[in-house]
Predicted model as a PDB file, atoms N, CA, C, CB and O in Angstrom, pLDDT in the B-factor column:
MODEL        1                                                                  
ATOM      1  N   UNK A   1      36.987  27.039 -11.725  1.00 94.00           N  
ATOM      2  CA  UNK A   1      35.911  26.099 -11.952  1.00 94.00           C  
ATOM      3  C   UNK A   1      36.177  24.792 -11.199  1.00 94.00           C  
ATOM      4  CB  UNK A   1      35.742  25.836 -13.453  1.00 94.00           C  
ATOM      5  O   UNK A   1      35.290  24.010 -10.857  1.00 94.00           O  
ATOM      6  N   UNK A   2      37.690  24.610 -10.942  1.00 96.00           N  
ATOM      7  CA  UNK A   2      37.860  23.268 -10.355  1.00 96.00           C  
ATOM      8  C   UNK A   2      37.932  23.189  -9.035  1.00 96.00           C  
ATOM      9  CB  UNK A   2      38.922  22.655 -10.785  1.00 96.00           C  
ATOM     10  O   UNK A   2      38.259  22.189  -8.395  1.00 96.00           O  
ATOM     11  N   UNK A   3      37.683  24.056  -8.686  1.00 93.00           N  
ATOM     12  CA  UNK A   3      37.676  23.728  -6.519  1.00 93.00           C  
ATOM     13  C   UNK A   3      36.780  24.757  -6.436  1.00 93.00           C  
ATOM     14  CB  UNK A   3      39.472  24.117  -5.157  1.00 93.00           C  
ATOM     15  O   UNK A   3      37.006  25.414  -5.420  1.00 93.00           O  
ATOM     16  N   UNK A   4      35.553  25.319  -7.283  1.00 95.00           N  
ATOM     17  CA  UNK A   4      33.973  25.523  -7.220  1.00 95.00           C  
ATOM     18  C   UNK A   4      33.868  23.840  -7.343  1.00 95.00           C  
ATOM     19  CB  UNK A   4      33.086  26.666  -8.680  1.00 95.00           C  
ATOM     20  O   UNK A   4      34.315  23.135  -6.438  1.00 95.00           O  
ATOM     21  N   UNK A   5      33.449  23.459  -8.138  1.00 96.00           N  
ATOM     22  CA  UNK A   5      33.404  21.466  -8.677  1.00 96.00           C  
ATOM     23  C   UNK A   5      33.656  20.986  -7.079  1.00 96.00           C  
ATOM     24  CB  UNK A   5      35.249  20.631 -10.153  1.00 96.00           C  
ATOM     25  O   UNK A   5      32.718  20.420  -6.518  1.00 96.00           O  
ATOM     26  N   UNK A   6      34.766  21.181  -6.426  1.00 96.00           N  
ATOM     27  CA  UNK A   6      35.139  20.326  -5.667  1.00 96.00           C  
ATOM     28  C   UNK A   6      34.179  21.195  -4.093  1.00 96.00           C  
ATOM     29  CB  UNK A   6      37.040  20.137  -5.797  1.00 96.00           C  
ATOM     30  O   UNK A   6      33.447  20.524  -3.366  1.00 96.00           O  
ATOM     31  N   UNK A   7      34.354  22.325  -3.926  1.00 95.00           N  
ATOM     32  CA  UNK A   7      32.750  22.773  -2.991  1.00 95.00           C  
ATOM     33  C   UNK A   7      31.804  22.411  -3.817  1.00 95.00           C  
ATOM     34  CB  UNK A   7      32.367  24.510  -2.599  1.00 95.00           C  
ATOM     35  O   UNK A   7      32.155  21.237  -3.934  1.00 95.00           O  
ATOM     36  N   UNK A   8      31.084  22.481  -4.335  1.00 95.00           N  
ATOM     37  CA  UNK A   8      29.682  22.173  -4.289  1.00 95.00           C  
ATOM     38  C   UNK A   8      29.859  20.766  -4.073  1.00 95.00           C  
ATOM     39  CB  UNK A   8      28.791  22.579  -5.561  1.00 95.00           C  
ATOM     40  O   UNK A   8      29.335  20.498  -2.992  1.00 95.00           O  
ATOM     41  N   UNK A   9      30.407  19.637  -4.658  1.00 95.00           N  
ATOM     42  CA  UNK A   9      30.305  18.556  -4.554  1.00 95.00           C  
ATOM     43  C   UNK A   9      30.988  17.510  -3.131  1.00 95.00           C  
ATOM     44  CB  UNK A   9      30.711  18.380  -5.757  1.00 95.00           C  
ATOM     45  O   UNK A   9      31.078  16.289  -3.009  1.00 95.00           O  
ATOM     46  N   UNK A  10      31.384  18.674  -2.197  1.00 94.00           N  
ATOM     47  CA  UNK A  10      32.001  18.051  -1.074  1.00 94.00           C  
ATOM     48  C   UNK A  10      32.709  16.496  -1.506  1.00 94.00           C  
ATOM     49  CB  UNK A  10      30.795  17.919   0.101  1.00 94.00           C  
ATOM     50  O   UNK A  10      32.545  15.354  -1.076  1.00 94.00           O  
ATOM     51  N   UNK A  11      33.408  16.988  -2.379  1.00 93.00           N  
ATOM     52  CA  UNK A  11      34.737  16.194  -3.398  1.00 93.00           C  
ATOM     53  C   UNK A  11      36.681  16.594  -2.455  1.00 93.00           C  
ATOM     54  CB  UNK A  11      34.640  17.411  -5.695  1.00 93.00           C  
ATOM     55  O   UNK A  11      37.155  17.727  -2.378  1.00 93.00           O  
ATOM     56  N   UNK A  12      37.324  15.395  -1.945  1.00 95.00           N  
ATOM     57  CA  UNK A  12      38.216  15.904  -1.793  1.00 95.00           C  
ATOM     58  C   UNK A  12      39.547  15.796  -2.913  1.00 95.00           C  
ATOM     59  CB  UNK A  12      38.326  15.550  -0.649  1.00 95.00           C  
ATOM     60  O   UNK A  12      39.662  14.864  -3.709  1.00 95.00           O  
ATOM     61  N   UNK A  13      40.420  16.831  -2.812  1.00 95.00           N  
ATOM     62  CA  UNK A  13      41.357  16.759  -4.421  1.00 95.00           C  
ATOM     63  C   UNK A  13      41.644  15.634  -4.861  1.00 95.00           C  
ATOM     64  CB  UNK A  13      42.770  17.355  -4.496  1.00 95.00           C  
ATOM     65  O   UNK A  13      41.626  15.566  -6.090  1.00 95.00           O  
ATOM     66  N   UNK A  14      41.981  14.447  -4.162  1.00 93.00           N  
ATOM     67  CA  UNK A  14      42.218  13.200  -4.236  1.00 93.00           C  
ATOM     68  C   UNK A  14      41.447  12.275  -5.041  1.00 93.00           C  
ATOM     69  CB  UNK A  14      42.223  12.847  -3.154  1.00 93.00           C  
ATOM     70  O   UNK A  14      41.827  11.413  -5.834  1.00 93.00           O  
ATOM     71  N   UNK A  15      40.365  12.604  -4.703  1.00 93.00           N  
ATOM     72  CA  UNK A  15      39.045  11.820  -5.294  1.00 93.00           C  
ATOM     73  C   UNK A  15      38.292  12.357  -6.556  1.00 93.00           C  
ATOM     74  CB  UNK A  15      37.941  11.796  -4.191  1.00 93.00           C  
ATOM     75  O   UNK A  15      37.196  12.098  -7.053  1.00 93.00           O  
ATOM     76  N   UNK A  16      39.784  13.598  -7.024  1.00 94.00           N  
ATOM     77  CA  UNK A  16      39.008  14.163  -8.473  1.00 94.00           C  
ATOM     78  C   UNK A  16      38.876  13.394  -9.484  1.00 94.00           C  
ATOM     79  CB  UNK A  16      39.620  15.244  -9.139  1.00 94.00           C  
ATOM     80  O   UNK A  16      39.908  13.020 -10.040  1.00 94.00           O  
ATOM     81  N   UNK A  17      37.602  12.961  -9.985  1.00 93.00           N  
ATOM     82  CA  UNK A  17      37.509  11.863 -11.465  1.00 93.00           C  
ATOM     83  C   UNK A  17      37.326  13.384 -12.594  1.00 93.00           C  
ATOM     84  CB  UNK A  17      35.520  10.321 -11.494  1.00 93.00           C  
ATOM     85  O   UNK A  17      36.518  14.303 -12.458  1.00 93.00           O  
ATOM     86  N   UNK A  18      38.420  13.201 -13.718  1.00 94.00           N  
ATOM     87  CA  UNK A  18      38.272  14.633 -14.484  1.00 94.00           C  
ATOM     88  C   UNK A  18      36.826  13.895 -15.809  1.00 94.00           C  
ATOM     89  CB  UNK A  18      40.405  15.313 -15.472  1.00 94.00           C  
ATOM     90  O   UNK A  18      36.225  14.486 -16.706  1.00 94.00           O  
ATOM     91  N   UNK A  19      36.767  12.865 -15.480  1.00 93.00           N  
ATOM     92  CA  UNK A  19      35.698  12.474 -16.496  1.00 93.00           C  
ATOM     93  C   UNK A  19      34.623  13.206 -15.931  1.00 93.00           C  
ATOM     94  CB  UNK A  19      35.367  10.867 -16.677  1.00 93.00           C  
ATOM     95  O   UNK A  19      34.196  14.176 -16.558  1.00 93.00           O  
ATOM     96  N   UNK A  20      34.051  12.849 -14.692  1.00 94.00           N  
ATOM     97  CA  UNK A  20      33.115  13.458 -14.283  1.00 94.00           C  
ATOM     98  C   UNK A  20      32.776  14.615 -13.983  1.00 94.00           C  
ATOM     99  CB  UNK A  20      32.937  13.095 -13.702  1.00 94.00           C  
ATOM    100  O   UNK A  20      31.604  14.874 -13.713  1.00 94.00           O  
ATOM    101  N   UNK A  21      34.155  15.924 -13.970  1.00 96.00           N  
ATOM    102  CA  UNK A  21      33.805  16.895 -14.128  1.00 96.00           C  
ATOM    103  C   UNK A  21      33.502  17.650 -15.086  1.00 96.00           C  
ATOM    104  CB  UNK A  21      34.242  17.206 -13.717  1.00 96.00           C  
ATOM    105  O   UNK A  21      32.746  18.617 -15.181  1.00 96.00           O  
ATOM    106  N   UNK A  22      34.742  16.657 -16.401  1.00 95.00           N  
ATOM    107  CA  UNK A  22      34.052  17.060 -17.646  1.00 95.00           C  
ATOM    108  C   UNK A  22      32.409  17.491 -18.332  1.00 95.00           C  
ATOM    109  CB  UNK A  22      34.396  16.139 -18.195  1.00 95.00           C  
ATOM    110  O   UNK A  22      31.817  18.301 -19.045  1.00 95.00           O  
ATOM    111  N   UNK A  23      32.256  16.295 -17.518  1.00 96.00           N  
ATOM    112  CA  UNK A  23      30.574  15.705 -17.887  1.00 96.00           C  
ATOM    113  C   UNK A  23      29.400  16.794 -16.740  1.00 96.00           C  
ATOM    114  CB  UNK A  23      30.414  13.403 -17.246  1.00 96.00           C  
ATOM    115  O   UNK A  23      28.199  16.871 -17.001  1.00 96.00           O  
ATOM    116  N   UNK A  24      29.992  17.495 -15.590  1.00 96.00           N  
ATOM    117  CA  UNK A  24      29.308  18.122 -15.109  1.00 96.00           C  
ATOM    118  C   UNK A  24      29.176  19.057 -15.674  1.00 96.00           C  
ATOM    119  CB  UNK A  24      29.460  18.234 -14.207  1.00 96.00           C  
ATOM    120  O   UNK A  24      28.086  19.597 -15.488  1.00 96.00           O  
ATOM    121  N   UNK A  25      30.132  19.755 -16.627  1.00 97.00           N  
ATOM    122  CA  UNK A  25      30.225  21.155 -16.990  1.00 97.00           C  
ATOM    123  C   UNK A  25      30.206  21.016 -18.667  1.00 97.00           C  
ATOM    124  CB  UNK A  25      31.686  21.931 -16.298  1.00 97.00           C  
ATOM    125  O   UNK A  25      30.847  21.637 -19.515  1.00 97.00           O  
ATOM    126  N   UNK A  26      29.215  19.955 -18.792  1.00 97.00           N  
ATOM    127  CA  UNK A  26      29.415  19.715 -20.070  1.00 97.00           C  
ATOM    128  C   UNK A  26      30.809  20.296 -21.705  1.00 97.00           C  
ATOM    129  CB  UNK A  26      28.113  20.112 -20.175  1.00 97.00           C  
ATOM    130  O   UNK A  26      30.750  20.677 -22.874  1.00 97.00           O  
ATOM    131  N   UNK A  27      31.962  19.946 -20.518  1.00 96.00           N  
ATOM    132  CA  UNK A  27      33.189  19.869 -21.435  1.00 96.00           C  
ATOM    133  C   UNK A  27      33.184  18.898 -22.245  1.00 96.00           C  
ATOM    134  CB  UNK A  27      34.370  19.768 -20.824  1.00 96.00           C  
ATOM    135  O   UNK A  27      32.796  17.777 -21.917  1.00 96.00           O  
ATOM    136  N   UNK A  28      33.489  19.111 -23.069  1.00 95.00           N  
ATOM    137  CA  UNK A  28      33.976  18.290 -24.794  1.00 95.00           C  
ATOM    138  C   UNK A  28      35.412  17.376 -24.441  1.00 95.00           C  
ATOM    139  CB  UNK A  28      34.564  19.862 -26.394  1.00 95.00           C  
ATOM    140  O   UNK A  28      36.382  17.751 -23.783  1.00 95.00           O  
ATOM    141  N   UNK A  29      35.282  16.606 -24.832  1.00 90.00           N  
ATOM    142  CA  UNK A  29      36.723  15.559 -24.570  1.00 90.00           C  
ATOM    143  C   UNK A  29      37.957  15.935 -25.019  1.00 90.00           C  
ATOM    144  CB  UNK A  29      36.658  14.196 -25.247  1.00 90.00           C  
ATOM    145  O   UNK A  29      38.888  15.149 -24.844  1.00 90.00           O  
ATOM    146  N   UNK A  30      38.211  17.304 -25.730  1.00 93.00           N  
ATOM    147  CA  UNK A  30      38.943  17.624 -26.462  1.00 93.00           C  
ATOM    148  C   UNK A  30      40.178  18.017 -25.650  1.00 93.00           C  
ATOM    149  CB  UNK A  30      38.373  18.468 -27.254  1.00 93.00           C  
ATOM    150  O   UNK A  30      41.333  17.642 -25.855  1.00 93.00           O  
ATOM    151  N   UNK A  31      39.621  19.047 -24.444  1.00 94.00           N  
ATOM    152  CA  UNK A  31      39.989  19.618 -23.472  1.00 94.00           C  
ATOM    153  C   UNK A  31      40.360  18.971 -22.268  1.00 94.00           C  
ATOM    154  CB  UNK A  31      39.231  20.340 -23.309  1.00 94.00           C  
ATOM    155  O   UNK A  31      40.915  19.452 -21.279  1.00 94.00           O  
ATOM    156  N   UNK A  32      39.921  17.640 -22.520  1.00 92.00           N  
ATOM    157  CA  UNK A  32      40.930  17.089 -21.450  1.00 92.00           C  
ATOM    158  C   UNK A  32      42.231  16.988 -20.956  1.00 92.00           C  
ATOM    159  CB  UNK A  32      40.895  16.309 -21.467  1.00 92.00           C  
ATOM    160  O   UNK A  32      42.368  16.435 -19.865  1.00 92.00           O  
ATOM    161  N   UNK A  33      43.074  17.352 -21.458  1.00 92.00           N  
ATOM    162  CA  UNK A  33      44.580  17.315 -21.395  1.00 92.00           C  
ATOM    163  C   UNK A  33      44.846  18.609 -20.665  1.00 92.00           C  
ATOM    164  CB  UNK A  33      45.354  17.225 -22.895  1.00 92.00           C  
ATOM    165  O   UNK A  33      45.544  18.512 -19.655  1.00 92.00           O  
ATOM    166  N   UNK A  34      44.310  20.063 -21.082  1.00 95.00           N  
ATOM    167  CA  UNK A  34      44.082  20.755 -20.312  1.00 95.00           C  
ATOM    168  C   UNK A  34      43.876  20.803 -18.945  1.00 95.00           C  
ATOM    169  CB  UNK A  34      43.532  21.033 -20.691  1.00 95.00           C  
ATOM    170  O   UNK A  34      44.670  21.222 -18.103  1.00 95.00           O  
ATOM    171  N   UNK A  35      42.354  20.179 -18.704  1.00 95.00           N  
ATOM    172  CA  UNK A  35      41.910  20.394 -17.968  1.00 95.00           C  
ATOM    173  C   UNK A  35      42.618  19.211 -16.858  1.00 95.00           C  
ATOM    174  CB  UNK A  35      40.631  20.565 -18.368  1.00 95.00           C  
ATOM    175  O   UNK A  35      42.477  19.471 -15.663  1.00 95.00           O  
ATOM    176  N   UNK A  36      43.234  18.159 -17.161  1.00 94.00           N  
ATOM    177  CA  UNK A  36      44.255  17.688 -16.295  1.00 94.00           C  
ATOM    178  C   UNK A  36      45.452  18.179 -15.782  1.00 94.00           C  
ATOM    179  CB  UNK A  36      44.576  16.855 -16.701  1.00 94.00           C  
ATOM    180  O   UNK A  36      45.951  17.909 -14.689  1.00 94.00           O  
ATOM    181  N   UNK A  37      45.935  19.019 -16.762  1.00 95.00           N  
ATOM    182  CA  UNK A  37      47.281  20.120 -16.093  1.00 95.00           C  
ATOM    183  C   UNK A  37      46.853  21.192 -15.343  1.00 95.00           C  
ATOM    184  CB  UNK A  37      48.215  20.920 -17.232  1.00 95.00           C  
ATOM    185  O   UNK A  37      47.502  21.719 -14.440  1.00 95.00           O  
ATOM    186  N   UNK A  38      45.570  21.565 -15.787  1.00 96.00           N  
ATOM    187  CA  UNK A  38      44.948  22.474 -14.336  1.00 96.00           C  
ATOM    188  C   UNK A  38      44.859  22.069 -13.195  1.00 96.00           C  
ATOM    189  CB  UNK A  38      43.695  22.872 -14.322  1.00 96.00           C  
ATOM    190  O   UNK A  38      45.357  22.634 -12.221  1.00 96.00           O  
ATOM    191  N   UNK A  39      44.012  20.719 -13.167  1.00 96.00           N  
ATOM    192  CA  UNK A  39      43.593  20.088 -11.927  1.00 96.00           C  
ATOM    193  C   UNK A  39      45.295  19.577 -11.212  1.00 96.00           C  
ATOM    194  CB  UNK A  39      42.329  18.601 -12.359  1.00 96.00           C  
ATOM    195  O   UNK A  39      45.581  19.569 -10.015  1.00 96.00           O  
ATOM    196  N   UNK A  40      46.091  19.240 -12.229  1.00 96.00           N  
ATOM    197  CA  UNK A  40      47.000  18.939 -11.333  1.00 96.00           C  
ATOM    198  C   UNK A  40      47.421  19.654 -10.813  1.00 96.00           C  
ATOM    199  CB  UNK A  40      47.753  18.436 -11.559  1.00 96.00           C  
ATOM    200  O   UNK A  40      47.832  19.460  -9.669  1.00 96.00           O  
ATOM    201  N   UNK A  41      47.507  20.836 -11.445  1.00 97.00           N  
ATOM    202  CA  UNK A  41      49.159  22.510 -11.027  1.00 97.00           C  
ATOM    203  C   UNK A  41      47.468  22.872  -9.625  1.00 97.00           C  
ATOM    204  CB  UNK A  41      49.731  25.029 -13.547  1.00 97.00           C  
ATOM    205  O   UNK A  41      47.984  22.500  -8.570  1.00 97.00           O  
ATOM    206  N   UNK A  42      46.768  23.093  -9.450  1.00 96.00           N  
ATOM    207  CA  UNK A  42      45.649  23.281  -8.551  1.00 96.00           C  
ATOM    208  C   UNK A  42      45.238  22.713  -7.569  1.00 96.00           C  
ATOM    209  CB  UNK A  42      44.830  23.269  -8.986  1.00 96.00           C  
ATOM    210  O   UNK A  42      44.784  23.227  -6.547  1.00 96.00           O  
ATOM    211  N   UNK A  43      45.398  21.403  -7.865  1.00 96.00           N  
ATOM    212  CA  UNK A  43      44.802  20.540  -6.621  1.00 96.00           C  
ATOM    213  C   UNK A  43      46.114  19.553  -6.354  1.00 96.00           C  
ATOM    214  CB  UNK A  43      43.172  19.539  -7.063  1.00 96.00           C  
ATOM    215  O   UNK A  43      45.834  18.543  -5.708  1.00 96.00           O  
ATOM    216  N   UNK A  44      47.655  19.708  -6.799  1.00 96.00           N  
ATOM    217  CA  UNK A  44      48.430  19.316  -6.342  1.00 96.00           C  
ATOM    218  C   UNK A  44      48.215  17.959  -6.462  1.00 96.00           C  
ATOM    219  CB  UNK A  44      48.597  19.829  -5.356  1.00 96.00           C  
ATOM    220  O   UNK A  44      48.631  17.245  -5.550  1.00 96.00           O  
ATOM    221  N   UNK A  45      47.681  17.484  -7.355  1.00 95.00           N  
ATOM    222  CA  UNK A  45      47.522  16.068  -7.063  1.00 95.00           C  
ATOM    223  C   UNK A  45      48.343  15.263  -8.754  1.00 95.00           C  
ATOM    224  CB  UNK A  45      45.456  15.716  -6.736  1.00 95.00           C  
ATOM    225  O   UNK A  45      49.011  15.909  -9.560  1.00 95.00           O  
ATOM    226  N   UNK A  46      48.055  13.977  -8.847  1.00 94.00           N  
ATOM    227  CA  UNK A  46      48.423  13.458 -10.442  1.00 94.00           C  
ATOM    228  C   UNK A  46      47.572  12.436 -10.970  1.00 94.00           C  
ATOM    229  CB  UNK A  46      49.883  12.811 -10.587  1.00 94.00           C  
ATOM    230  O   UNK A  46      47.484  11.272 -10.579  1.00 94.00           O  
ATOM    231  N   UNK A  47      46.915  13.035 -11.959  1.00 91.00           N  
ATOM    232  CA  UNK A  47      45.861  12.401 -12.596  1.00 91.00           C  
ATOM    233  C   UNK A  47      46.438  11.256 -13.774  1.00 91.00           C  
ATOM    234  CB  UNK A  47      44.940  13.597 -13.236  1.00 91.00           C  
ATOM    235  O   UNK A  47      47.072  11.552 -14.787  1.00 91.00           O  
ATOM    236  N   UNK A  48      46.020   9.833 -13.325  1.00 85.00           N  
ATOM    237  CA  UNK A  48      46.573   9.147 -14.278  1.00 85.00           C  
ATOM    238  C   UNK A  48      46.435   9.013 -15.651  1.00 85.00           C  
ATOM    239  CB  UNK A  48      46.488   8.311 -13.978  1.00 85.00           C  
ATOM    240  O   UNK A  48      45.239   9.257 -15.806  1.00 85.00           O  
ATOM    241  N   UNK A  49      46.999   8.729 -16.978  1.00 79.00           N  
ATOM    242  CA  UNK A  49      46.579   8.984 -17.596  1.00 79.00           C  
ATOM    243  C   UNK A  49      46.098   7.927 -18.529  1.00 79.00           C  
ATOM    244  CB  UNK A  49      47.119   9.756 -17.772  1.00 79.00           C  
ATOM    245  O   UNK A  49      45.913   8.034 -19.741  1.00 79.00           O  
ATOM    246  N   UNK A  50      45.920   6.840 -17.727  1.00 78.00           N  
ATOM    247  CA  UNK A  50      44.703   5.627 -18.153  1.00 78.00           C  
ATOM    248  C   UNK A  50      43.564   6.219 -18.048  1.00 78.00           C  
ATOM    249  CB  UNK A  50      44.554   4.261 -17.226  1.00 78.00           C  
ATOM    250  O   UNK A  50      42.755   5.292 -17.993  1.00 78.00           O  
ATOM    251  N   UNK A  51      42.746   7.639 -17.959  1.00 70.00           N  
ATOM    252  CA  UNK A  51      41.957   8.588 -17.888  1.00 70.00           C  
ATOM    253  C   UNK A  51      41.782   8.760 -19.372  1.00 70.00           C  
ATOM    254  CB  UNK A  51      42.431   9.723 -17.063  1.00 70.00           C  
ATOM    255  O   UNK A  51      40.723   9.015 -19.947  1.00 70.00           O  
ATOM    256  N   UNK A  52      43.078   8.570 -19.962  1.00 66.00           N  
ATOM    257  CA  UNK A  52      42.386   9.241 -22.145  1.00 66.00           C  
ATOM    258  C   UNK A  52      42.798   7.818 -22.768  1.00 66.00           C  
ATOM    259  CB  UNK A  52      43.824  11.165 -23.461  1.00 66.00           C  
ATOM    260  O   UNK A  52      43.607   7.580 -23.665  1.00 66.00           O  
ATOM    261  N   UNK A  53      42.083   7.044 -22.102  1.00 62.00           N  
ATOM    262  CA  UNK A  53      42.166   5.946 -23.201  1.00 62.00           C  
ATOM    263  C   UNK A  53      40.428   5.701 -23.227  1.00 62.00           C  
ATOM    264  CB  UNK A  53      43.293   4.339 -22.686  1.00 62.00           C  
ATOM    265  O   UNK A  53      39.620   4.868 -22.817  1.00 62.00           O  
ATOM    266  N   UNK A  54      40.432   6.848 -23.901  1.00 53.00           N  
ATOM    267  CA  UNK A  54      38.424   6.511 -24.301  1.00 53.00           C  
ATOM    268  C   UNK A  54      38.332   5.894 -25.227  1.00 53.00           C  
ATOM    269  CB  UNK A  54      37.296   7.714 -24.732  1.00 53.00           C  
ATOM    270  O   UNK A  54      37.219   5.575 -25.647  1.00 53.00           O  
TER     271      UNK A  54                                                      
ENDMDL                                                                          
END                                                                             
């Protein structure tokens, strides 16, 4: 789901905001922590985690 997200949206890994993909795929906030260890082990990158201070 996360580098479909990043083709359609001609997004490079760098520039992944996981809020906004949340919100594309109407994910629940719950799953964020998840879905940051995916995007990281995937897109090789490190998502900060001033990201879950909602």
């Amino acid at each position: 789901m996360i580098k479909n997200y990043l083709n359609t949206t001609d997004i490079e890994p760098d520039d992944f905001n996981i809020l906004r993909f949340a919100e594309s795929y109407q994910l629940e906030t719950k799953h964020l922590l998840f879905i940051r260890n995916v995007a990281e082990q995937e897109l090789g990158i490190k998502i900060s985690q001033g990201v879950f201070s909602l």
